[in-house]
N, C-alpha and C positions, 0 to 999 in steps of 0.2 A: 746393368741395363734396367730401365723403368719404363712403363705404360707410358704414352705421352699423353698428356693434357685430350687430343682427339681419342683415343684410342681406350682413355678411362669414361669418356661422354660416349663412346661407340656402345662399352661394354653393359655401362648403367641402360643406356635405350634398348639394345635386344634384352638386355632381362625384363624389360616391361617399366621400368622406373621412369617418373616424369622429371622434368628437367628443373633442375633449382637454381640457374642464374646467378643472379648475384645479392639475390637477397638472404642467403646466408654462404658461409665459407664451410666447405666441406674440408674437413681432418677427420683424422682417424679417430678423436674422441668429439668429433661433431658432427653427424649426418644426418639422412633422413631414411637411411634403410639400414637397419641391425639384424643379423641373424647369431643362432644358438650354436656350439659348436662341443656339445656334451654341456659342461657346468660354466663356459667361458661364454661372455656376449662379445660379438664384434660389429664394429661400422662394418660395412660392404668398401669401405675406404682404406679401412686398415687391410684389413684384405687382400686386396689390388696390390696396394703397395707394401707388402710384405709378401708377393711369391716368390719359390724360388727361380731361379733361371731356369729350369726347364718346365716349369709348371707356365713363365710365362711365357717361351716357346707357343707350349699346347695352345696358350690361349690366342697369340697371334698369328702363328701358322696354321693351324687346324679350327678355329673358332673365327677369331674376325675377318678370316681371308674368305671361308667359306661365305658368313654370314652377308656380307657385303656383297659378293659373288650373288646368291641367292635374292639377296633383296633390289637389287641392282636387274636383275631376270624379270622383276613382278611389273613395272613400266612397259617394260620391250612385250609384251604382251598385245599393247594398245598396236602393233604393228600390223596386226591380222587380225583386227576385228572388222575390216571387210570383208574378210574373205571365207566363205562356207565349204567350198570345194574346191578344190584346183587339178586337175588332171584327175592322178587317184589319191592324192594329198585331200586327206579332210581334218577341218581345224577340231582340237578338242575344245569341246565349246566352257569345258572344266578346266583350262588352263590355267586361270587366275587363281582359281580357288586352290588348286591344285599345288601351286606355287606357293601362293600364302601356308597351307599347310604343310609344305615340307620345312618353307625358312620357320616357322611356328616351331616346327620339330625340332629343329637346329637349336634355337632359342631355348628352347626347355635343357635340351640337353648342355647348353651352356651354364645354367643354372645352376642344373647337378654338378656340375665338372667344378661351379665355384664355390657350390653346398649353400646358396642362399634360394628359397621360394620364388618363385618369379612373382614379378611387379605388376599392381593393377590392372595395366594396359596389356598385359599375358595373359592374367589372370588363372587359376587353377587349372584349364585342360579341362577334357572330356566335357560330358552334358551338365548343366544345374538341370532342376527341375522345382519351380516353385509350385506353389499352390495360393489361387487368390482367396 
């Protein structure tokens, strides 16, 4: 069994990676994300398509079921934002952010689970702090 075509594009988007279309062809000796793996480099392509069957279980039952689930929750949000108080029902006025940071969490933890850094659009977690 293999990742489909949707479910290799699911997996590169929650890591944070942007989308490559069709101006290059992604194989496993042509991509745009490599990670280290002790003294070996690999696409994030090769990867994918060299788990084994239960590694890619974990990833579609446990990772993009959730992750979908999760991100799929952060719209339905928009469903109560009229509403401040109802009965003794009070909206958490943090629910968006709230959301965004759990499916965040998820995302990270999918990273590790595939041993590649997360992508741009993730970016490292925690605080930066610059200095102007």
């Amino acid at each position: 069994m293999a990742l489909t075509a949707a479910q290799l594009t699911d997996v590169r988007r929650f890591m944070g990676y942007p989308l490559v279309g069709t101006t290059m062809a992604i194989t496993n000796d042509q991509d745009v994300v490599y990670g280290h793996f002790g003294m070996v480099v690999m696409s994030l392509q090769q990867r994918l398509t060299s788990l084994s069957a239960s590694e890619e279980a974990v990833l579609i039952n446990t990772y993009l079921t959730n992750l979908n689930a999760l991100e799929s929750a952060i719209p339905a949000v928009s469903d109560n934002l009229d509403t401040a108080q109802a009965a003794v029902w009070t909206h958490n006025p943090r629910e968006q952010a709230d959301r965004e940071k759990l499916l965040d969490s998820w995302r990270r933890r999918l990273c590790g689970f595939i041993g590649f850094a997360p992508g741009p659009a993730l970016g490292p977690g925690g605080i930066s702090v610059g200095r102007a």
